[in-house]
N, C-alpha and C positions, 0 to 999 in steps of 0.2 A: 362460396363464402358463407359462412354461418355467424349468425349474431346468438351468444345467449343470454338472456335476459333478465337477473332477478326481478321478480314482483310479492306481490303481496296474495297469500301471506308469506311468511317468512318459511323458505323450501321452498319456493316454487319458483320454475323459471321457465321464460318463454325461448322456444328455439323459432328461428328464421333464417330460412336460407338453405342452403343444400349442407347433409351431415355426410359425410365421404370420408376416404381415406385420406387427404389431404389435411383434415383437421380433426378428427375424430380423438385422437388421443390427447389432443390439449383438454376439448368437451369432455371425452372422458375422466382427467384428473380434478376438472371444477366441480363434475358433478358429483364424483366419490367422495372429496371434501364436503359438498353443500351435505351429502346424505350420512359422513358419520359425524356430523356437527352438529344437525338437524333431527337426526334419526329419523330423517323421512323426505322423500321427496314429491312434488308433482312438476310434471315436466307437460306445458301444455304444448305439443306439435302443431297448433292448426297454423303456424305461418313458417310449416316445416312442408318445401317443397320438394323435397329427393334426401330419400335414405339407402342408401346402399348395404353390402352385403356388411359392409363394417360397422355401421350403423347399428344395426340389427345384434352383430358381436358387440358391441357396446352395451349395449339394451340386457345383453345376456350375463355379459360380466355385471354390472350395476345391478341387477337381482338377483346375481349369485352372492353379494357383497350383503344384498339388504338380509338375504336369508340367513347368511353367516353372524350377522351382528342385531338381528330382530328386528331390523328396521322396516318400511315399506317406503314401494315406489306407485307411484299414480302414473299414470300416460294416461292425458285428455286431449278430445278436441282431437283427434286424428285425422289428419287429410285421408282421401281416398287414395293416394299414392301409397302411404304410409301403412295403412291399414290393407292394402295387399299385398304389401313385402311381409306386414306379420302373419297375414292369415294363410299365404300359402307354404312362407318357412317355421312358423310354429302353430299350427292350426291347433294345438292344446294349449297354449299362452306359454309365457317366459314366468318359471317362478321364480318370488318375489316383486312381481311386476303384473298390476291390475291395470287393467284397460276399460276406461270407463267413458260411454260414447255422450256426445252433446250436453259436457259440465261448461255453463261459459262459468 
């Protein structure tokens, strides 16, 4: 189960919970809404405890959309889970998608 969360500021939203194939495509149509409404998102992971391979497909579609439309996306606060599914399957990062370590 995954919670996501808007906060402040306005684009930013907290995930919690595991982001899987089970609900990945719902996250992903709130988040593509919040990012061309916003022109920007930050997405803080740290109460994001399992990201799977879909996940990651998520993450890659959302910065192909920010690159397409000039937008940007933040990822903070990275669990150590999270931050080795991206380091070992994009060890060059996701364009469109800055990963920025220990922003509270």
């Amino acid at each position: 189960m995954l919670r996501v969360v808007p906060s402040d500021p306005p684009g930013t939203f907290r995930l919690m919970g595991e982001l899987d194939v089970s609900n990945v495509e719902e996250v992903q149509a709130q988040l593509a809404d919040g990012l061309r409404a916003k022109g920007r998102l930050t997405l803080d992971t740290a109460g994001l405890t399992f990201m799977d391979s879909q996940g990651l497909r998520m993450l890659i579609l959302l910065g192909r959309l920010a690159v397409e439309t000039g937008s940007s996306i933040r990822l903070i606060n990275c669990t150590p889970q999270v931050q080795l599914v991206l380091d070992v399957s994009v060890p060059n990062g996701i364009p469109g998608v800055e990963i920025i370590e220990n922003e509270e």
